[in-house]
PASEBA-1860 file (N, C-alpha, C; in nm, 3 decimals):
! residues 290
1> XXXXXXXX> 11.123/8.480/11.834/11.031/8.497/11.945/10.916/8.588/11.903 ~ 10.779/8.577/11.956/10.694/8.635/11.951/10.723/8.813/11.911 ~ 10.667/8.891/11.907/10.635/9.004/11.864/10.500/9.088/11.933 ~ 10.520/9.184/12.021/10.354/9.193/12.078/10.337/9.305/11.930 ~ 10.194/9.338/11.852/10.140/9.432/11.779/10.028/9.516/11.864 ~ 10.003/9.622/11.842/9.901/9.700/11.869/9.839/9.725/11.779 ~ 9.686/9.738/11.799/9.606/9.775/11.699/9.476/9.822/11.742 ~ 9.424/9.937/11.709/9.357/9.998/11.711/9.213/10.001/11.636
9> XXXXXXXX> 9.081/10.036/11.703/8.945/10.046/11.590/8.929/10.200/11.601 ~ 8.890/10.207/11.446/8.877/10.361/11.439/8.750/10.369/11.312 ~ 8.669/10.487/11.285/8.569/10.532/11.176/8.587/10.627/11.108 ~ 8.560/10.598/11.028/8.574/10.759/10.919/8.407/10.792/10.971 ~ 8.405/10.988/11.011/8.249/11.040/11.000/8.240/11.112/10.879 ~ 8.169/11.077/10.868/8.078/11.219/10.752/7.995/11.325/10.822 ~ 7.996/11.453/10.787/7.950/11.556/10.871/7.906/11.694/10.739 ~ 7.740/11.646/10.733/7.683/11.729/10.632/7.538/11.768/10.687
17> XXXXXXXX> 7.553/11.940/10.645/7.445/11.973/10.728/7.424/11.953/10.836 ~ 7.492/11.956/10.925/7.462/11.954/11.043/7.452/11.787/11.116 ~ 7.460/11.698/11.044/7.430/11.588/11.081/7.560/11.471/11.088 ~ 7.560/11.390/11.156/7.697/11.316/11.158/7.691/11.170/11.144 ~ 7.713/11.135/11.064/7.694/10.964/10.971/7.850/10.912/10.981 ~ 7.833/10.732/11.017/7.976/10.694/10.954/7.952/10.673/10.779 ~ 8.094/10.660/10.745/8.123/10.676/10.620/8.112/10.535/10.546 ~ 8.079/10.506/10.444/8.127/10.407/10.399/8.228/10.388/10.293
25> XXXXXXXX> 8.347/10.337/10.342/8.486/10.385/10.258/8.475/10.248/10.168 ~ 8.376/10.158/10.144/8.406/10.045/10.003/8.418/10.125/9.889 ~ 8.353/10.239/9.834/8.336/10.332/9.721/8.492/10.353/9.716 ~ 8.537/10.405/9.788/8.693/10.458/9.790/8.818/10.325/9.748 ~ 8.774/10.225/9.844/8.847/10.132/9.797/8.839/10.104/9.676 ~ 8.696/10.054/9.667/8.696/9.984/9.488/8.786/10.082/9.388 ~ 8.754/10.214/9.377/8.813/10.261/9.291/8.953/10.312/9.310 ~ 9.027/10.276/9.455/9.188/10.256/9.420/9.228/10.157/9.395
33> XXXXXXXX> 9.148/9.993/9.431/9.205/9.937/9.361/9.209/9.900/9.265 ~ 9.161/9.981/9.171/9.155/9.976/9.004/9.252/10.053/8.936 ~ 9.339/10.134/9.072/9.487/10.185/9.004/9.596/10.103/9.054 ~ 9.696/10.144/8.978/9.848/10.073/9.028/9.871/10.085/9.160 ~ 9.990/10.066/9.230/10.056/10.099/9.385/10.153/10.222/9.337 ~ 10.218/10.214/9.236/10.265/10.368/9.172/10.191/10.454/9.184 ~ 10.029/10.457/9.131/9.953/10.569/9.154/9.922/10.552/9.245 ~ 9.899/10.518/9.344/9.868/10.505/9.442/9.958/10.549/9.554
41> XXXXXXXX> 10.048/10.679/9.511/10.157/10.674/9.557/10.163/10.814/9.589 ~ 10.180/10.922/9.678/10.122/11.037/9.729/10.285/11.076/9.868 ~ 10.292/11.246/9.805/10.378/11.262/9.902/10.234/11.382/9.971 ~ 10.272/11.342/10.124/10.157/11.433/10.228/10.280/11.548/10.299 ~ 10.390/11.596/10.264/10.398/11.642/10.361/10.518/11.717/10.328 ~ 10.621/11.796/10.404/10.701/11.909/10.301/10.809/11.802/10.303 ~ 10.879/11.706/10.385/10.953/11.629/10.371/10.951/11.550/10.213 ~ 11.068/11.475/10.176/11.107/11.390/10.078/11.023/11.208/10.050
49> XXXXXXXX> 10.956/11.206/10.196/10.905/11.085/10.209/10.761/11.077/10.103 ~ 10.739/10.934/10.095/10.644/10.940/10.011/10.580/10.821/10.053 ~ 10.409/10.816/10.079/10.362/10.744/10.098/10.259/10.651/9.988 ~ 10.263/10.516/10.001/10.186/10.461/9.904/10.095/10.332/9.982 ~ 9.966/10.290/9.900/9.864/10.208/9.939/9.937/10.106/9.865 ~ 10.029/10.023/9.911/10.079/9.919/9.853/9.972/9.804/9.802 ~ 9.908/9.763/9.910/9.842/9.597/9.906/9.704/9.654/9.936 ~ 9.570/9.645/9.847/9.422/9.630/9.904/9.396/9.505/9.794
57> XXXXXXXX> 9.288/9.501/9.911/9.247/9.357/9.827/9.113/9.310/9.881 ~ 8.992/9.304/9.863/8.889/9.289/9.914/8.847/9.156/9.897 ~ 8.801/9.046/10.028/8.805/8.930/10.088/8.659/8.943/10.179 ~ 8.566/8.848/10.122/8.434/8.874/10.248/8.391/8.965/10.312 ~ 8.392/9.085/10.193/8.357/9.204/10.250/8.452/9.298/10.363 ~ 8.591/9.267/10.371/8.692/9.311/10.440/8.781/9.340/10.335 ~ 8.822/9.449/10.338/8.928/9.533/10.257/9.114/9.441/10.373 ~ 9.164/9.438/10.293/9.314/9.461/10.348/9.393/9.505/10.276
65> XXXXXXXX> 9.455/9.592/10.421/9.497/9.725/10.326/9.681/9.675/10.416 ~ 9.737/9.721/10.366/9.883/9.752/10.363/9.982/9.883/10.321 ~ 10.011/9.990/10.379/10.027/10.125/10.382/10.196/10.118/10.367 ~ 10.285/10.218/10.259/10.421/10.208/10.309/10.438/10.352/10.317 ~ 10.527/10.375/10.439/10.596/10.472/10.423/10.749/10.461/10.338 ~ 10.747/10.559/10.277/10.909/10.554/10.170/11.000/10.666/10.223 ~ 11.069/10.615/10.351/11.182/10.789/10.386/11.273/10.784/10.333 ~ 11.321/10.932/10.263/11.449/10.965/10.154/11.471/11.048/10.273
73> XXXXXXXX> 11.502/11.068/10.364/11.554/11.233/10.423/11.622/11.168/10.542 ~ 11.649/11.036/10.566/11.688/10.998/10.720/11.775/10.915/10.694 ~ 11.918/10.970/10.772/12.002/10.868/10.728/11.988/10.767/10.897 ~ 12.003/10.623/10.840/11.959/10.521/10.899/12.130/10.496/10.961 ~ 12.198/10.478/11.095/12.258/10.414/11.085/12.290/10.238/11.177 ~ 12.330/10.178/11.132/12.349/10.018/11.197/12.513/9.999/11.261 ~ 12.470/9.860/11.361/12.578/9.808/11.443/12.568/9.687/11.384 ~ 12.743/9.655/11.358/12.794/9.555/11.311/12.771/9.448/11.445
81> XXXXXXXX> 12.675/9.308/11.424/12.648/9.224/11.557/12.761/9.228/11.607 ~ 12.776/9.235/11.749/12.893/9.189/11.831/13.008/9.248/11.804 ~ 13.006/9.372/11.729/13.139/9.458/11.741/13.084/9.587/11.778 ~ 13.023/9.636/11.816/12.985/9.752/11.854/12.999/9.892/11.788 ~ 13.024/9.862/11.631/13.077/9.985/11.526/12.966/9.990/11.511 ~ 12.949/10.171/11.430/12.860/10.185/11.396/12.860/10.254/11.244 ~ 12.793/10.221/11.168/12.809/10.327/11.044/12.702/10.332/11.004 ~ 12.720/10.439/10.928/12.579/10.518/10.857/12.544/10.439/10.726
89> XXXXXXXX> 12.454/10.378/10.708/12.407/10.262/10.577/12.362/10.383/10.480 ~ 12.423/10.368/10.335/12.400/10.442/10.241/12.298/10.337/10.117 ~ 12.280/10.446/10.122/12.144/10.365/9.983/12.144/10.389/9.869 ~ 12.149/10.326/9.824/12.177/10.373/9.661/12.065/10.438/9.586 ~ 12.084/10.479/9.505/12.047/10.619/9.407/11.903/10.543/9.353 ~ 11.780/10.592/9.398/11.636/10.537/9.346/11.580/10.462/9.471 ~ 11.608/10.441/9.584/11.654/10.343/9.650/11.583/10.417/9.794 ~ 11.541/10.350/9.898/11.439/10.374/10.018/11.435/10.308/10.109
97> XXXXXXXX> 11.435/10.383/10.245/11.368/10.263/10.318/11.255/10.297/10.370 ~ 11.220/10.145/10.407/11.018/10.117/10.380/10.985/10.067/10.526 ~ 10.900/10.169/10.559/10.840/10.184/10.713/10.629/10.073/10.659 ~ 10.637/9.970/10.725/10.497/9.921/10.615/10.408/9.913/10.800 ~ 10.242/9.950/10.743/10.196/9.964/10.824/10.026/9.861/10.758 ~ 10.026/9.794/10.812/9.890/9.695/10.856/9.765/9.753/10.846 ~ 9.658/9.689/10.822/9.525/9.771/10.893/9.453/9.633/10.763 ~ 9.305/9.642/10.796/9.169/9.601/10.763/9.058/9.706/10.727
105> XXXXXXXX> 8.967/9.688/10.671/8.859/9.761/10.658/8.717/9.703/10.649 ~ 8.640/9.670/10.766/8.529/9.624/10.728/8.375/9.690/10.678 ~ 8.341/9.665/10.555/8.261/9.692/10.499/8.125/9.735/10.604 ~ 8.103/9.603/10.648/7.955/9.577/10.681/7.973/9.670/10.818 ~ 8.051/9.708/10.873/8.039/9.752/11.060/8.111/9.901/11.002 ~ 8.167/9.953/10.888/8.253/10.017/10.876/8.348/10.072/10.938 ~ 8.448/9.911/11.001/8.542/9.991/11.108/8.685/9.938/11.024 ~ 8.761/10.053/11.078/8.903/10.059/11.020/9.024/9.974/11.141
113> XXXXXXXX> 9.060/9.910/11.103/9.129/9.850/11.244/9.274/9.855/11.142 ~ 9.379/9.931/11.284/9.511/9.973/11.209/9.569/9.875/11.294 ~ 9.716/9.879/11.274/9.848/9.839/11.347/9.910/9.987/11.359 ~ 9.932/9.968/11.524/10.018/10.091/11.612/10.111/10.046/11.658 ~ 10.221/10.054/11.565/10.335/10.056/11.655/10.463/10.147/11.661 ~ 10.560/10.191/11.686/10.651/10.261/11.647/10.650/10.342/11.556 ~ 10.688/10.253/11.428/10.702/10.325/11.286/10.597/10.311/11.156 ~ 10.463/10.294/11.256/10.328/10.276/11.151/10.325/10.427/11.152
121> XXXXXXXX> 10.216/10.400/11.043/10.161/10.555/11.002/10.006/10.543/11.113 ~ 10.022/10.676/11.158/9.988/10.743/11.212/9.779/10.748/11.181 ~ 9.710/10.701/11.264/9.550/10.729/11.180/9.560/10.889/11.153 ~ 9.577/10.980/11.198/9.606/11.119/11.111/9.674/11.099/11.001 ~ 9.766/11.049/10.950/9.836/11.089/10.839/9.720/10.966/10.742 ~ 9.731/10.827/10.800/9.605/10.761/10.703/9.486/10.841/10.650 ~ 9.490/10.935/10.764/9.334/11.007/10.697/9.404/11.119/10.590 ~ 9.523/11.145/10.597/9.572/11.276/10.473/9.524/11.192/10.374
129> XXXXXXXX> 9.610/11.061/10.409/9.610/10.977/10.237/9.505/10.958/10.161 ~ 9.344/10.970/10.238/9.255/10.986/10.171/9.167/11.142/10.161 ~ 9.262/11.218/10.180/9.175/11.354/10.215/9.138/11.402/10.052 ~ 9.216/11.390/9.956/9.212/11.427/9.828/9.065/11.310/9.789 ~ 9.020/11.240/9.837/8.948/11.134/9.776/8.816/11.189/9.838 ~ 8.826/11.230/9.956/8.713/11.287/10.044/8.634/11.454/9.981 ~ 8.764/11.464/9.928/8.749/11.630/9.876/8.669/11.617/9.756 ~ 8.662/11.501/9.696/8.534/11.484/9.589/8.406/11.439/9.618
137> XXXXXXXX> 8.375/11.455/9.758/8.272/11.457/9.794/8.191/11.561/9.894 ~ 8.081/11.571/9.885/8.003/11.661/10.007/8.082/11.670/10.132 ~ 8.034/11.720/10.227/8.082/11.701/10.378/8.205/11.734/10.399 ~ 8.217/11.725/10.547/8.367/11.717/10.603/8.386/11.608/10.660 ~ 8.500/11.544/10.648/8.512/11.401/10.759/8.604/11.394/10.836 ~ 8.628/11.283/10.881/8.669/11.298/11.069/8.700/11.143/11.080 ~ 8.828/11.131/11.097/8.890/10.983/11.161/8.896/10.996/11.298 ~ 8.838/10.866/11.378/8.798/10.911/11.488/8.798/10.742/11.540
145> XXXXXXXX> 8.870/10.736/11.732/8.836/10.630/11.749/8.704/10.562/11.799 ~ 8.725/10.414/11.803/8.589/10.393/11.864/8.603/10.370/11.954 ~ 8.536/10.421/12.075/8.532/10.374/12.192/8.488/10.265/12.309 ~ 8.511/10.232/12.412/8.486/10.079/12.469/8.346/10.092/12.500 ~ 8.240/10.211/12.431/8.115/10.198/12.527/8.075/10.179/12.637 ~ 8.228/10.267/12.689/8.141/10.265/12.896/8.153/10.099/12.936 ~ 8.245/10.018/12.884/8.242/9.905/12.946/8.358/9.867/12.976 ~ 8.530/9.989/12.991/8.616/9.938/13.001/8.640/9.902/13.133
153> XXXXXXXX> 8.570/9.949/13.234/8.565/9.890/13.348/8.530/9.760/13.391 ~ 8.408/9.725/13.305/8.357/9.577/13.336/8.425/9.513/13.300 ~ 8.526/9.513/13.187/8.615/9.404/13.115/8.751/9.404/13.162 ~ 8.797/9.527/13.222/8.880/9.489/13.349/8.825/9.393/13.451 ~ 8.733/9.426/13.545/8.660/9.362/13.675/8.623/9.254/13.660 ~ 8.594/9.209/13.525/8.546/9.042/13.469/8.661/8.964/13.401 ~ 8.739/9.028/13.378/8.844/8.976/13.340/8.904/8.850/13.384 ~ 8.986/8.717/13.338/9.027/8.595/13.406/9.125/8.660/13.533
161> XXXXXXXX> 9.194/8.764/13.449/9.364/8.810/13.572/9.370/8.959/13.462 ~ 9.447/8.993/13.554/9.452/9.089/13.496/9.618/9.105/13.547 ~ 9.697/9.146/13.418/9.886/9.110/13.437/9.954/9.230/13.457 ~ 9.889/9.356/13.420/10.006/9.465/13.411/9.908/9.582/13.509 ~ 9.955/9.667/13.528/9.906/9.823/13.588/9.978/9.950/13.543 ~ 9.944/10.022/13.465/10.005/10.142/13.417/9.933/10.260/13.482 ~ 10.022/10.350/13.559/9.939/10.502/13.594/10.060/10.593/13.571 ~ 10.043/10.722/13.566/10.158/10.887/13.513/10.034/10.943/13.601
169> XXXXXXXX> 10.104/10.967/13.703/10.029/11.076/13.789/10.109/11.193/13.791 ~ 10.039/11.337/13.803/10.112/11.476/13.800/10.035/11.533/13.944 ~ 10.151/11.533/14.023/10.138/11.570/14.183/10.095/11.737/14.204 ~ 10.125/11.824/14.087/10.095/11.929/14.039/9.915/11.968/14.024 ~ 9.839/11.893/14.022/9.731/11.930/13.989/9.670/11.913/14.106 ~ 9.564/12.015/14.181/9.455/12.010/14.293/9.376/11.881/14.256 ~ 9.368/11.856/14.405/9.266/11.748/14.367/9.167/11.791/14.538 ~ 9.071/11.698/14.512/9.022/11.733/14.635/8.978/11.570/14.685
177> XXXXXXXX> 8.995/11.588/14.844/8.942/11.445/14.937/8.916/11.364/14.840 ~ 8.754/11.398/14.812/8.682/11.295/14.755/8.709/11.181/14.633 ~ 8.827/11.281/14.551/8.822/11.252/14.446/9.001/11.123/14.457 ~ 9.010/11.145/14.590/9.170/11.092/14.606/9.142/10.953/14.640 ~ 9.234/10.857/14.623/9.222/10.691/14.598/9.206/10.696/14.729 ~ 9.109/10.603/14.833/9.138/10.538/14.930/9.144/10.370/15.006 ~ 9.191/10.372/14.862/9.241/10.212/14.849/9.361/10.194/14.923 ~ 9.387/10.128/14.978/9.542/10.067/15.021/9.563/9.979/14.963
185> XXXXXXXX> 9.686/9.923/14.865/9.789/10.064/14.899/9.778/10.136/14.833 ~ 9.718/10.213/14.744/9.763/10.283/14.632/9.743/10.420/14.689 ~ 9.688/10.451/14.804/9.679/10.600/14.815/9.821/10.598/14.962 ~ 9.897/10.496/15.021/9.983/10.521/15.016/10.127/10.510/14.954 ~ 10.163/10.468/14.860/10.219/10.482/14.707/10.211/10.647/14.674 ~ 10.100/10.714/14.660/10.085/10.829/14.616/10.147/10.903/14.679 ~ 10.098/10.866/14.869/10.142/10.966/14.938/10.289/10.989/14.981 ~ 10.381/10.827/14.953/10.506/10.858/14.947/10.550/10.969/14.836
193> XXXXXXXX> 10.500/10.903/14.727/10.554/10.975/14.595/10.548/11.135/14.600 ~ 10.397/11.169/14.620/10.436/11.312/14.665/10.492/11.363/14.766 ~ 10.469/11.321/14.865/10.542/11.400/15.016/10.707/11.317/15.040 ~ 10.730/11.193/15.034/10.842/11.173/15.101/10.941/11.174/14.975 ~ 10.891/11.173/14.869/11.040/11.198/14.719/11.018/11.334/14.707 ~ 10.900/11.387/14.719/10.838/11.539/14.687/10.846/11.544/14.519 ~ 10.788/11.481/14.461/10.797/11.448/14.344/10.695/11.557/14.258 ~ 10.674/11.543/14.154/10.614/11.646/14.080/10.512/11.569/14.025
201> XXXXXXXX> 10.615/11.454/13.934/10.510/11.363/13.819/10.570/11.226/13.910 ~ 10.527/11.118/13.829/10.540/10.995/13.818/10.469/10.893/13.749 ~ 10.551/10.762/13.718/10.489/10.690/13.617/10.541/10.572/13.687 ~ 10.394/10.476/13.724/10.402/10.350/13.752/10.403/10.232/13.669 ~ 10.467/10.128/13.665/10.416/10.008/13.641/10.440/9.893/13.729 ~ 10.361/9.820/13.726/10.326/9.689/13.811/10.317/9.599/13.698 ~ 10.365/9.477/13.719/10.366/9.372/13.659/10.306/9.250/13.736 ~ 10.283/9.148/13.700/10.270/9.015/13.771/10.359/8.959/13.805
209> XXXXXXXX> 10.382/8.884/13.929/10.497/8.827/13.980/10.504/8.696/13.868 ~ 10.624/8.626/13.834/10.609/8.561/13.704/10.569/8.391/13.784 ~ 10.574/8.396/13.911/10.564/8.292/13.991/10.434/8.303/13.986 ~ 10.334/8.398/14.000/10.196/8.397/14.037/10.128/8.379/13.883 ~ 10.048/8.249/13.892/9.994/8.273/13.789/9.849/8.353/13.755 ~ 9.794/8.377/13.886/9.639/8.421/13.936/9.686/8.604/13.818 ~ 9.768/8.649/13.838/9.778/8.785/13.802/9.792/8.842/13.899 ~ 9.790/8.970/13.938/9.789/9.121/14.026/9.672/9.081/14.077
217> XXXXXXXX> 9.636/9.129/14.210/9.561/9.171/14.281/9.450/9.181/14.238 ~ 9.339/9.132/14.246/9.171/9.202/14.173/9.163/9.226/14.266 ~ 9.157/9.257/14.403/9.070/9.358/14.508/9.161/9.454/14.489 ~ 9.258/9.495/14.498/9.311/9.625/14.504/9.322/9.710/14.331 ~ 9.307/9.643/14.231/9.253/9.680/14.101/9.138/9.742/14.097 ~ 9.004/9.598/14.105/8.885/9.669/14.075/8.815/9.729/14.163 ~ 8.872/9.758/14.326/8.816/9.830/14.366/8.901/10.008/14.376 ~ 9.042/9.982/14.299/9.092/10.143/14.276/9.064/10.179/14.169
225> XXXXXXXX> 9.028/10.136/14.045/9.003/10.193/13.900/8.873/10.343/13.896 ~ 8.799/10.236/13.996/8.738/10.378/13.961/8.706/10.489/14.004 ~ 8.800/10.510/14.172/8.842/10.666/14.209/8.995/10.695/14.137 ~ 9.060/10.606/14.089/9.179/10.672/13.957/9.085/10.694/13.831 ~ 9.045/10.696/13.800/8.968/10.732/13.713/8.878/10.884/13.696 ~ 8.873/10.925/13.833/8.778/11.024/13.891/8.918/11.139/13.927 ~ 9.013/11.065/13.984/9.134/11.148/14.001/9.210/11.269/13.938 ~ 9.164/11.401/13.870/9.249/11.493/13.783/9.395/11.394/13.815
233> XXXXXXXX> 9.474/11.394/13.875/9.602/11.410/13.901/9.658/11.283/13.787 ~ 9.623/11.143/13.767/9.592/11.074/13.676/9.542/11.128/13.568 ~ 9.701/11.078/13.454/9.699/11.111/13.326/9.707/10.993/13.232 ~ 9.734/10.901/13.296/9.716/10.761/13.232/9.678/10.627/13.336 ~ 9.593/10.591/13.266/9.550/10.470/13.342/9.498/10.335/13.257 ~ 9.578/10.194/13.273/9.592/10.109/13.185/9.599/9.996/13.250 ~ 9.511/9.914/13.199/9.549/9.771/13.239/9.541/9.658/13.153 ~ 9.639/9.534/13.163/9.663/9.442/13.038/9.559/9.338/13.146
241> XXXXXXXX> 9.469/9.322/13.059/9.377/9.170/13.116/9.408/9.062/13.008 ~ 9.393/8.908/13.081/9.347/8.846/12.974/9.255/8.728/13.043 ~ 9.188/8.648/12.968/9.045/8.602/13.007/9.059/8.438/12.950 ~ 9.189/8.419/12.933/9.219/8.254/12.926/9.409/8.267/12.875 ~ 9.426/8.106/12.964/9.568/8.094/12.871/9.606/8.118/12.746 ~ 9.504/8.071/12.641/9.485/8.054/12.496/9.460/8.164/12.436 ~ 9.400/8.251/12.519/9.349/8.417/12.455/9.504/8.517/12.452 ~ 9.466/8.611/12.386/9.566/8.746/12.359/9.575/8.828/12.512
249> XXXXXXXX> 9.664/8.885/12.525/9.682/8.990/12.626/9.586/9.132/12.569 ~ 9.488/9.193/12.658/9.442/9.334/12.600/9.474/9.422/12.682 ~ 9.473/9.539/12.614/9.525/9.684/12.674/9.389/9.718/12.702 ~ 9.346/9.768/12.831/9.203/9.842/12.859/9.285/9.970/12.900 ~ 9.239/10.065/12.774/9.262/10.216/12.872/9.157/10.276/12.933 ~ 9.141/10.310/13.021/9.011/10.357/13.153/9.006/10.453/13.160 ~ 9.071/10.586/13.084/9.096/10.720/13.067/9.054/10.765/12.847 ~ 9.178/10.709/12.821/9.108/10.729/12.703/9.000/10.681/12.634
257> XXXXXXXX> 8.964/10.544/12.673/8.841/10.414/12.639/8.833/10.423/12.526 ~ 8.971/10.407/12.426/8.999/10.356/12.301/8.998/10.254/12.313 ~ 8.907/10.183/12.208/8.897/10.024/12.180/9.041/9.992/12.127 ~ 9.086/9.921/12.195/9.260/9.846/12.135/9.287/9.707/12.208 ~ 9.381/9.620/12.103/9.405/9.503/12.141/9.527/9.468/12.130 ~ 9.576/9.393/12.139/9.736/9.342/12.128/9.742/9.250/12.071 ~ 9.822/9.203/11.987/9.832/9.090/11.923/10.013/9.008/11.934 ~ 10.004/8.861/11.957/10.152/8.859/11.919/10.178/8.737/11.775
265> XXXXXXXX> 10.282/8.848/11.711/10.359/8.772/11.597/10.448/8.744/11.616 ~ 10.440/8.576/11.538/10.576/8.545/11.486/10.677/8.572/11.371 ~ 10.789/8.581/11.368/10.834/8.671/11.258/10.819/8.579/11.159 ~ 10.873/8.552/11.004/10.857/8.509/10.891/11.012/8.387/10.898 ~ 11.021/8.280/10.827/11.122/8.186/10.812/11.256/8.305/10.799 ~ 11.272/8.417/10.773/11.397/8.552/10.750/11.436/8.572/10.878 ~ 11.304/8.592/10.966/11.330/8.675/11.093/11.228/8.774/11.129 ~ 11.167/8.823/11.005/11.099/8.938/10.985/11.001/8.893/11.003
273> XXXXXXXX> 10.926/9.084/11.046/10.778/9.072/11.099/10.712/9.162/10.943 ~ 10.675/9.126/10.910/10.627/9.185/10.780/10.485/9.142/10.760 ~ 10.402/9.262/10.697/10.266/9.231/10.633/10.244/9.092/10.616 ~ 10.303/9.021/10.624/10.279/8.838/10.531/10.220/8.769/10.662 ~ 10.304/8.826/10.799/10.278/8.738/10.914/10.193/8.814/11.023 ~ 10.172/8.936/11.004/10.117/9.082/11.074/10.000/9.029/11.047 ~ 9.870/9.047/10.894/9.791/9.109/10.891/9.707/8.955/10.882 ~ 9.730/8.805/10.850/9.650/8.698/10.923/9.611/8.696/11.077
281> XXXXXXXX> 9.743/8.736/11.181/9.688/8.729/11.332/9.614/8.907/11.361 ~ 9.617/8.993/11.243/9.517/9.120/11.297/9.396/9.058/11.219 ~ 9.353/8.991/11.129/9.232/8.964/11.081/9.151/8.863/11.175 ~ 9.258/8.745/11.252/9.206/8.617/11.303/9.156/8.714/11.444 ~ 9.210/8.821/11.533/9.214/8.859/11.616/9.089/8.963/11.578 ~ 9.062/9.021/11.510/8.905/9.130/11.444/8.818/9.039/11.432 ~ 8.837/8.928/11.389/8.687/8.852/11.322/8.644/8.764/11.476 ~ 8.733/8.725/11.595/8.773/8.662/11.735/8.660/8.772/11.806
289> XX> 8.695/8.899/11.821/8.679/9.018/11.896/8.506/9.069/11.849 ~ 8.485/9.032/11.681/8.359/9.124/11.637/8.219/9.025/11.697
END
């Protein structure tokens, strides 16, 4: 069965003299991939793990990159299917297991588009892996996302349907009148949550009824997004649109307005979701999106 992926756009800055440029990381590529994946092979951190640039490979001016994590310090353990034992899997001597993480690099727009999921590496720790490479140059730099340009609202509100609703409200924080939903229902939702549970926090989700194919509500969406949005008490606010049968599901966050998309894979003839079947639907889905 399918696989949903996350994936993220992000920039390297350059920051010299006072001034702030994106970077152009082809210089960097070309000359790692003129070393091995051995050298290419870097521990970041006081732990035993060790990270390496397994796979680059430059294609139409798009880098693809393929990242592994190598953990020695965690013992892994598994359930035997359908017996419910459990034991601790031992590994033999030289021997690892491999956390592999996705991403692209386009030259011409210089954007970095990762895979976020679980056990990817982290765009902080991606940026350690090149901090030694950065350190031979001027400046300071800065991995940083890109944002929806003030349009994650419209691409909610224009959206075909829109399928999911995510909010974490903290009942703890002042808010005042103005700034409080007066949508129905959602400002009474709130007002149960705080006064009749007497709740502190909370975390919603709404889904689509699987009978409805229209999606959730667009009047009670696009006309609450944007006093939740205005809301302190709202700490997350998210919605999955999509804009045809045939299209991907997207994550619009309306709080953070990180550019991100979703993707779904199928696993490989094994089972597995691996780089082989990952990084064709993140390239077909970047080159779809640019």
């Amino acid at each position: 069965m399918p696989k949903k992926i996350s994936c993220e756009y992000y920039s390297i800055c350059k920051i010299e003299n006072g001034k702030e440029n994106l970077f152009d990381m082809d210089s960097i590529f070309n000359a790692l991939s003129n070393k091995t994946a051995v050298e290419r092979t870097k521990k970041l951190d006081s732990s035993e793990n060790l990270y390496r640039l397994h796979e680059l490979e430059k294609n139409d001016n798009i880098w693809e990159i393929r990242f592994l994590k190598m953990r020695k310090d965690i013992l892994e353990q598994v359930e035997e299917e359908g017996e419910g034992a459990i034991e601790t899997l031992e590994l033999e001597k030289g021997k690892c297991l491999v956390d592999s993480t996705s991403a692209l690099y386009d030259v011409e727009s210089k954007v970095l588009f990762i895979q976020r999921n679980r056990n990817a590496l982290t765009p902080s720790r991606i940026y350690d892996f090149f901090e030694s490479e950065f350190n031979k140059i001027n400046g300071e730099f800065e991995i940083r996302p890109i944002e929806n340009s003030g349009l994650s609202e419209n691409k909610v509100k224009r959206s075909a349907k829109q399928t999911k609703l995510e909010l974490s409200i903290n009942f703890n924080r002042a808010v005042s009148d103005e700034y409080k939903s007066d949508v129905a229902p959602i400002d009474s939702l709130f007002n149960i949550l705080e006064n009749d549970f007497d709740s502190g926090r909370a975390k919603i989700i709404i889904t689509q009824n699987a009978k409805n194919e229209d999606g959730l509500c667009r009047r009670i969406i696009n006309k609450g997004i944007d006093k939740l949005k205005m809301d302190p008490r709202v700490s997350t606010l998210r919605v999955n649109v999509k804009n045809g049968e045939d299209t991907q599901v997207e994550v619009v966050d309306l709080l953070l307005n990180k550019k991100q998309v979703v993707i779904n894979v199928m696993p490989n003839e094994k089972g597995i979701y691996n780089h082989s079947v990952i990084y064709p639907k993140m390239l077909e889905k970047y080159l779809d999106e640019k």
